[in-house]
N, C-alpha and C positions, 0 to 999 in steps of 0.2 A: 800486336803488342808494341808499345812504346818502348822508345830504348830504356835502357832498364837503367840508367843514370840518371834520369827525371823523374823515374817514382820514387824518389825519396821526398819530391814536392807533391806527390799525389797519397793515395790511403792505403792502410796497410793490407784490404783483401787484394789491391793490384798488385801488390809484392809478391805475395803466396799465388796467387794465377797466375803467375809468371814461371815456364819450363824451360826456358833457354838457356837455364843458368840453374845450379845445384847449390843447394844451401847446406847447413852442417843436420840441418832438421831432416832435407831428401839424403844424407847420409846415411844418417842413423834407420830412416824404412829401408834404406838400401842393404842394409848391415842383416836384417830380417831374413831378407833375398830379394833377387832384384823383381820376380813378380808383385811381388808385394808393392815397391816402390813405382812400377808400372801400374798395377792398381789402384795408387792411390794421386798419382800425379798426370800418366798417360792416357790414362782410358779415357777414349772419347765419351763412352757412358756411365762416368763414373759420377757418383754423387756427390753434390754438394758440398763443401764445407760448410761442417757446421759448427757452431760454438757454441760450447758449454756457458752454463752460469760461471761456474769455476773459473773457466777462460776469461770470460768476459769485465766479470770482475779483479782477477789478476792483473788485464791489461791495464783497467783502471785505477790500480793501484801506483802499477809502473809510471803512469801518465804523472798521479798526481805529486809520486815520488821525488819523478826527474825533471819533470817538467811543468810545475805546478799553475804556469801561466797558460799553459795549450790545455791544461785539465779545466778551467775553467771557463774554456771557450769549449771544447770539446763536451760537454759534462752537463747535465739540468738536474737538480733537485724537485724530483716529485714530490710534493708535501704530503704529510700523512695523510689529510684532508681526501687528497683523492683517491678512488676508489677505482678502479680497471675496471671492475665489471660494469662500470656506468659507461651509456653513449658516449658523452658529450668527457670523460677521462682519456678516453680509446682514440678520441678523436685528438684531442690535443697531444696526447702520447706519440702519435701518427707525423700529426707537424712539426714534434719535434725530430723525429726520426729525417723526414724528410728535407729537414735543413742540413744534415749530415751533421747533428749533431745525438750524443747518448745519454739517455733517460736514464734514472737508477732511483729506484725505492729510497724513499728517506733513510731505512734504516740502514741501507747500502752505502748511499752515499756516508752518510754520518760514517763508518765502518774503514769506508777507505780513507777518508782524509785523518781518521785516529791514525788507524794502522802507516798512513806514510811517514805522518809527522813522529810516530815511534822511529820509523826509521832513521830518521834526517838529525835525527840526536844520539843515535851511534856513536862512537870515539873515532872511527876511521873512516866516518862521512864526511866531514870537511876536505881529508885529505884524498881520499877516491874518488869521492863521488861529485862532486863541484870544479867549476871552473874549468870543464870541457866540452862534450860534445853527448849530446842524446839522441838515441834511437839511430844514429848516424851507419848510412849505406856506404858499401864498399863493391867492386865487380871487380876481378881479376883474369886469369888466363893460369891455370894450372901449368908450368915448364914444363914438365915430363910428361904429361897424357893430351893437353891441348885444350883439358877440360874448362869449360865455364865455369862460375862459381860468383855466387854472393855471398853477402853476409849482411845481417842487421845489426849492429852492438847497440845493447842497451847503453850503453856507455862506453868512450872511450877519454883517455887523455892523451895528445897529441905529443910525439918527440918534445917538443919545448913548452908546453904544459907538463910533462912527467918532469923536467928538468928541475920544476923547481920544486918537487919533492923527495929528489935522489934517485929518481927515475929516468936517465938520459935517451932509451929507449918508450919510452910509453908507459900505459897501462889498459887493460881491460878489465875494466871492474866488473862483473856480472852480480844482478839481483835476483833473489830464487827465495822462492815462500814452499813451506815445507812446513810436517808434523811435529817432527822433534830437530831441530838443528843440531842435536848431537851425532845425530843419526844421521845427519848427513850426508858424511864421505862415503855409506856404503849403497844411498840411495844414489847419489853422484855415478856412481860406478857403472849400477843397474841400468841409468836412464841415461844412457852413455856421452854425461858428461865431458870428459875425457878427448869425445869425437870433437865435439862444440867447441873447446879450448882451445887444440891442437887447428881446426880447421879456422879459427878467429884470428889467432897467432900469424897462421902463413897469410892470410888477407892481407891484417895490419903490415907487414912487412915488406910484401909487393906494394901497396896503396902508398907508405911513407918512407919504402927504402931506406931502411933501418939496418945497421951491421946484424942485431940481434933481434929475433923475433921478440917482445914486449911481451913483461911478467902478463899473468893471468891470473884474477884472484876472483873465488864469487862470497861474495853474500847471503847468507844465508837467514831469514827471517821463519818465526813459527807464525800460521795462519790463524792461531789461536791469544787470546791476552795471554800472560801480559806483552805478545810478538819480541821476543827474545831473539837475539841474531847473536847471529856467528863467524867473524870471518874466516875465509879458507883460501889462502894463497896455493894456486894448483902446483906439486913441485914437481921433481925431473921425473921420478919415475913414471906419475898418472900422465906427464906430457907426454913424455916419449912412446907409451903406447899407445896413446891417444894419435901423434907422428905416423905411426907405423901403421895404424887401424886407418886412418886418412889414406893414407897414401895406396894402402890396399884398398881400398873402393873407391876413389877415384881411377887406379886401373880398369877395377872392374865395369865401372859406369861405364867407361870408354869404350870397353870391350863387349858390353851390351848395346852402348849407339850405334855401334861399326858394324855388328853382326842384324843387329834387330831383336835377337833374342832376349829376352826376360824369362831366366826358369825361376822355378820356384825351388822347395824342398829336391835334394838329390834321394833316389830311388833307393837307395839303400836299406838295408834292415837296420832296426835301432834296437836291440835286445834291452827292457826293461832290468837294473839291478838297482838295490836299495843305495838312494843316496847317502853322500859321505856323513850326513850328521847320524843319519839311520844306521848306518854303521857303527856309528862312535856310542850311540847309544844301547844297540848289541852287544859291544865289546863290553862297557862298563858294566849291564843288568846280570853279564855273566859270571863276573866277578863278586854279584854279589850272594 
């Protein structure tokens, strides 16, 4: 593997093939347990990555979003005209794959370039999201565990790009497509959000030697019209346990490289009882 400072010139499956470095993503399988995260990243016979339609068109959203000049190098418009079940469609499909460049259904493409330009007309896209840096790599060195660590931001703004928004530390603005954007914060929580923030924060702060770790705020976009957003500056509390949850597996990473071990589930019994809403709604049916 390449030093992992150059693949941010190279593509993004070399990022993700890359184990010599923990990302806030091997966090969060980490958080699972650590077999899980040895399943999914160590095993020599582990499978492929693979990517969803979902995925794939999300990244391409992101592309066209933030970076609408590499979307159009990156990006072909299949016309309706053609047909995949035909030879001579498959075939050109094929060439275009192998230029390293990505195919998308008309009605795909047409989809993502609505859906970004909904984005890019937000009220607090000129001030977030413009005038810094996209998709931009960072590598650190964990102080307290020794740990590796990367990070991708979909976006950052730099000490002196935040400066001139009253931001003298930074920003990381994060974009996130979602079902209902109100519903957000509690889907943020589940899909541990939180980790991502908290472990993006400490990057930025080693990378630019900053006094303060730089606000954190995501964006939140619905994947459906009319793609309504939401923004959500992350505040002390979802950081701080986010801080704490970081720092707890990054020990434990550590303490899994050193030893070798990766358990999984501990042995324990788990006795089944009705959960809390199951509760609440016992309590109430009794009353009536």
């Amino acid at each position: 593997m390449a030093d992992l400072e150059l693949l941010e010139l190279l593509d993004d499956e070399l990022y993700h093939q890359d184990t010599s470095h923990i990302s806030a993503s091997g966090l969060k399988v980490l958080a699972q347990s650590p077999a899980h995260y040895w399943s999914r990243y160590r095993d020599p016979h582990r499978e492929p990555r693979k990517e969803t339609d979902a995925l794939r068109i999300g990244k391409a959203v992101h592309c066209c979003a933030l970076e609408p000049d590499k979307f159009a190098e990156r990006y072909v418009r299949l016309d309706d005209e053609i047909n995949l079940r035909t030879k001579v469609a498959r075939e050109y499909r094929d060439e275009v794959l192998a230029s390293g460049r990505v195919p998308l259904k008309a009605e795909e493409y047409d989809r993502v370039m609505l859906i970004a330009s909904v984005m890019r007309k937000h009220p607090v896209w000129p001030a977030w999201m413009t005038g810094g840096h996209a998709e931009h790599l960072i590598t650190w060195v964990d102080e307290e565990t020794g740990v590796k660590c990367k990070m991708r931001a979909d976006y950052l703004l730099t000490p002196e790009q935040g400066e001139l928004i009253g931001l003298p530390v930074g920003l990381i603005p994060d974009l996130k497509t979602c079902r209902d954007a109100r519903s957000f914060p509690r889907d943020a929580w589940n899909l541990g959000y939180h980790i991502q923030a908290a472990f993006y924060r400490r990057g930025y702060q080693a990378h630019f030697g900053t006094y303060d770790p730089p606000p954190f705020a995501f964006l939140a976009f619905e994947k459906e019209a009319p793609f309504a957003g939401i923004p959500y500056p992350a505040g002390p509390e979802f950081l701080d346990a986010g801080d704490r949850e970081v720092s707890r597996l990054l020990r434990l990473f550590a303490d899994c490289e050193e030893s070798g071990d990766w358990p999984a589930y501990a042995p324990d019994l788990v006795y089944l009882e009705p959960p809390a809403w199951a509760k609440r709604e016992m309590e109430a049916s009794s009353y009536e």
